[in-house]
C-alpha positions in Angstrom: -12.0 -9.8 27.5 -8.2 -10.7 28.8 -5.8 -8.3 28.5 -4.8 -8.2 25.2 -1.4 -6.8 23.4 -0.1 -4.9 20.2 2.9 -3.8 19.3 3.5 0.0 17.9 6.2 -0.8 15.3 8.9 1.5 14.9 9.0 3.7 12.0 11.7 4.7 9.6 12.1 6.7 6.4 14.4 4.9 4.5 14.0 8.0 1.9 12.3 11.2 2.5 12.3 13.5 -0.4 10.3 17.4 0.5 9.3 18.4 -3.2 7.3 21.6 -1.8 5.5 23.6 0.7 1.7 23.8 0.8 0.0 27.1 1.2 -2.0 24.7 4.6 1.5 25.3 6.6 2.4 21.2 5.3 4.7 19.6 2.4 4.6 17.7 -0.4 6.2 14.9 0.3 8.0 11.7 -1.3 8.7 8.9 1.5 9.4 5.7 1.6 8.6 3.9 5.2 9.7 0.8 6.4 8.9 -0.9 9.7 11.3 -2.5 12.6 10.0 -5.9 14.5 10.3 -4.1 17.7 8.7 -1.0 19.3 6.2 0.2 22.2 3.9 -2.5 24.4 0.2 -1.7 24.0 -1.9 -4.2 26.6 -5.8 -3.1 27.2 -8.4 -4.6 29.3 -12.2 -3.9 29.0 -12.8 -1.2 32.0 -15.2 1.2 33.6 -13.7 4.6 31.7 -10.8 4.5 29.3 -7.9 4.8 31.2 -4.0 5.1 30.7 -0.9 4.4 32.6 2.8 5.1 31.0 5.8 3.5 32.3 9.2 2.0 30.2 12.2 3.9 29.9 10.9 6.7 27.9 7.7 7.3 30.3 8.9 10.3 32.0 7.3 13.3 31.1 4.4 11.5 28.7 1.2 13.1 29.6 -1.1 10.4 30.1 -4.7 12.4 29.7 -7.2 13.1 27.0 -5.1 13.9 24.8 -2.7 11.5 24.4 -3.1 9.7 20.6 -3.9 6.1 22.7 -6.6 7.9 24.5 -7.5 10.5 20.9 -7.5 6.8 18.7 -10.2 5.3 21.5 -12.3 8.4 21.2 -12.3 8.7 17.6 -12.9 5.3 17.2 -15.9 5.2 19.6 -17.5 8.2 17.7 -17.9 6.6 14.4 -18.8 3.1 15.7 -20.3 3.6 18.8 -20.1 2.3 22.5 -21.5 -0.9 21.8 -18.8 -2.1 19.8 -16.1 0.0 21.3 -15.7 -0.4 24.8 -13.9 1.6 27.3 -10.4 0.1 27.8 -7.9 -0.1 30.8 -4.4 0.5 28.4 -1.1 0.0 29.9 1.6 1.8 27.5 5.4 0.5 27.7 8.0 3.5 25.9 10.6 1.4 24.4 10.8 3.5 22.0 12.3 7.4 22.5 10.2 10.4 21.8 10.3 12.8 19.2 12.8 11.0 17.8 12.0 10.7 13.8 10.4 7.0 14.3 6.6 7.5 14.6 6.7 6.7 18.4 3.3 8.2 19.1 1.9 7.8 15.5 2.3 3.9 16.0 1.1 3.7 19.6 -2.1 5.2 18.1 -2.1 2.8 15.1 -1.2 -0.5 17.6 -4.3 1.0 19.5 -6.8 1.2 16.7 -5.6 -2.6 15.7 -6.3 -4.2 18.9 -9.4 -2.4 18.8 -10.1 -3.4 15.4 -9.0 -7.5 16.2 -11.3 -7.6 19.0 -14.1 -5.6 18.5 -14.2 -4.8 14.9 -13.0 -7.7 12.6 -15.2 -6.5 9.4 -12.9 -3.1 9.3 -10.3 -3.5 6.6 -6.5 -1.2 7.3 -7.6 1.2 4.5 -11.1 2.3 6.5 -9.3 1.9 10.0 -6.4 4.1 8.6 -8.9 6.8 7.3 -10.9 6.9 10.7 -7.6 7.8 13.0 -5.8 9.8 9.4 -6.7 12.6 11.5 -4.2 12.4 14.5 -1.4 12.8 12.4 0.3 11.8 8.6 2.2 8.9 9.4 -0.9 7.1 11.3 -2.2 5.6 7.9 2.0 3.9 7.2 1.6 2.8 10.8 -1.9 1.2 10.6 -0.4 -1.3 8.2 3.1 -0.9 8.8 4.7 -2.7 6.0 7.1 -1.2 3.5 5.1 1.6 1.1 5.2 4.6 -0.4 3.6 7.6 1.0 3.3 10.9 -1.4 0.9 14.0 -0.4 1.6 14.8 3.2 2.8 11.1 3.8 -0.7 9.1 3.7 -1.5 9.0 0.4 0.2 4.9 0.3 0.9 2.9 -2.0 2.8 -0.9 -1.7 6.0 -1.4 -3.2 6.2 -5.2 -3.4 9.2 -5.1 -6.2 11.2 -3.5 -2.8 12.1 -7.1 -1.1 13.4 -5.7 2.1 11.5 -8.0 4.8 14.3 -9.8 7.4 16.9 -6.8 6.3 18.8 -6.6 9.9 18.1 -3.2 11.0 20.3 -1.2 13.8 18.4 2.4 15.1 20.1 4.5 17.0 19.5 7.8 18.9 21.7 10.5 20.9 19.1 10.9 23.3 18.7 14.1 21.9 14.7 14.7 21.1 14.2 16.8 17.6 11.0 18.9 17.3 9.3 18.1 13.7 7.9 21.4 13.0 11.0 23.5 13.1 13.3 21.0 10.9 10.4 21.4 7.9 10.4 25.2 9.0 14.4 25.0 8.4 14.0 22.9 4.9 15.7 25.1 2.1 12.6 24.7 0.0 14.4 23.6 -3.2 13.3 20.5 -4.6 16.0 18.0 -5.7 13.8 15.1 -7.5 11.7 12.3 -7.0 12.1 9.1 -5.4 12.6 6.0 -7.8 13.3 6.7 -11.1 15.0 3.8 -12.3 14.9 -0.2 -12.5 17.2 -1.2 -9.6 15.2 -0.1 -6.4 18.2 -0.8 -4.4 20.6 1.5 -5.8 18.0 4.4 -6.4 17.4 3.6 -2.7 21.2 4.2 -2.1 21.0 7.2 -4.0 17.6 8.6 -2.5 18.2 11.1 0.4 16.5 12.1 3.4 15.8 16.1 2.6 15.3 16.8 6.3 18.6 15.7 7.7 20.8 18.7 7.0 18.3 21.2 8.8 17.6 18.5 11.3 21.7 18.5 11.9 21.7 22.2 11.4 20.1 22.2 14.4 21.2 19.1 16.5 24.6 18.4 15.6 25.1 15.3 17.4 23.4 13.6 14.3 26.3 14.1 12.2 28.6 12.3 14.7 26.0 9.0 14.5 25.9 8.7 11.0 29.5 9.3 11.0 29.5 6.1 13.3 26.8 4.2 11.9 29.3 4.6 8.2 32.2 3.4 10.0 30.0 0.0 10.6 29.8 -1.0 6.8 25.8 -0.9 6.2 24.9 -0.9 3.1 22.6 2.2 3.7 22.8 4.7 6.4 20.7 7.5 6.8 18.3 9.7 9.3 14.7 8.6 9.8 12.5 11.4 9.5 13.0 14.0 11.1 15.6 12.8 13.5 17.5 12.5 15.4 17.4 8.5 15.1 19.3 7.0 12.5 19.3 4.0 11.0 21.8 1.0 9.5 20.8 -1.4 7.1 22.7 -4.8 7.0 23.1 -7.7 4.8 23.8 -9.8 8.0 22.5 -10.3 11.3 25.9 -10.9 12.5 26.9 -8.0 11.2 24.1 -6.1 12.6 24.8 -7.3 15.8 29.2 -6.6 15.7 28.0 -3.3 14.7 25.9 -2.6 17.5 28.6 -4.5 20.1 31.1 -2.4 18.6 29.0 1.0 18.8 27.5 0.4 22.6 31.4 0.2 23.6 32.0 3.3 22.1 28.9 5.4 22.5 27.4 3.6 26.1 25.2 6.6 26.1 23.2 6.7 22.9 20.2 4.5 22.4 20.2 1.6 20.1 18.0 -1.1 18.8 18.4 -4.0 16.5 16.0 -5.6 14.4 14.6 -6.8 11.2 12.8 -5.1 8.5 8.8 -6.7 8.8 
């Protein structure tokens, strides 16, 4: 085998209603994800002993061991199908993306690893069983397997498709503060009231525009630079604009790729030190 690549998508919420906590320490939630056409490099090469090496400009301080979800995904994967058909992999891991930073960074480096293993080793194994087998590392690996526009209710990987929601080639701008937002203390922070479900009537688009994301005041609560980029990202005249996740990356929705792309001109003059990334909804 050649080295081989996959990309781990990035992630966004487009909506993320929290309709409860769970007496196991997790939420109910309502979320809607969407997937950018950009994101983390995955190349692997059959090897000796699974190995990984981190570089890209969000490398620093990535521990590259055991327990890294590339490394967790390999494991897992080798336990319920076996040596034989799972080989140990060389993997060379490129961090485009930033870290905890709301967009299912490591989540979809684990899922972009269990789909190169999948197209090379294990064809027969449809998304829905590859997604159950690495469910484990984390809620948002079962969105990322697939990556493509869904639902997810539960904890996030109960999924269903939402083909009436046409939003493939919607030009996409993400950007980040540089400022890295811990999940488990923005849920910790939610107010625990529960303001409604996602899509309840017949224009997707505007209940999208009317959806929310039920994290982003305690996510702002406790990272105030997010208020000042979705202040910006308004100014830019999306026709949505909201925080992904947990934070702090936000994203811009566009009618336009030209538009998209003024936007993020006009915003790297202005804010030289945030992160940004354009793209198109897959």
């Amino acid at each position: 085998m050649t080295a081989v690549e996959e990309t781990g998508w990035a992630k966004i919420n487009l909506a993320l209603h929290v309709r409860g906590r769970r007496s196991d320490g997790y939420h109910d939630i309502e979320t809607l994800f969407a997937f950018v056409d950009a994101g983390d490099a995955i190349v692997a090469e059959v090897a000796d002993a699974d190995r990984l090496a981190i570089d890209g400009e969000f490398a620093e301080g990535l521990n590259a061991g055991a327990d890294n979800l590339v490394l967790r995904t390999l494991a897992l994967l080798r336990e319920r199908y076996g040596t034989a058909r799972v080989p140990p992999l060389a993997v060379r891991l490129t961090k485009a993306l930033p870290v905890a930073a709301g967009i299912g960074g490591g989540s979809a480096d684990a899922a972009a690893t269990a789909r190169l293993v999948r197209r090379h080793f294990l064809p027969e194994i449809g998304d829905a069983t590859l997604a159950r087998v690495v469910s484990p590392l984390g809620a948002d690996i079962a969105a990322c397997v697939a990556s493509e526009t869904c639902l997810g209710v539960g904890t996030g990987d109960d999924l269903s498709p939402v083909p009436e929601l046409a939003l493939e080639d919607t030009p996409v701008l993400l950007v980040n503060p540089r400022a890295p937002v811990a999940t488990g203390p923005v849920f910790a922070a939610w107010d625990g009231v529960d303001r409604g479900p996602l899509f309840t009537g017949a224009d997707l688009r505007a209940q999208l525009f009317a959806a929310r994301n039920d994290l982003q005041r305690p996510a702002i609560a406790g990272c105030p630079v997010i208020a000042d980029v979705l202040t910006e990202l308004g100014g830019l005249r999306p026709w949505l604009a909201r925080m992904s996740g947990s934070g702090a990356t936000c994203f811009a929705l566009f009618d336009a790729a030209a538009e998209r792309d003024a936007a993020a001109l006009h915003l790297r003059e202005r804010r030289p030190e945030w992160w940004q990334m354009s793209g198109r909804l897959r």
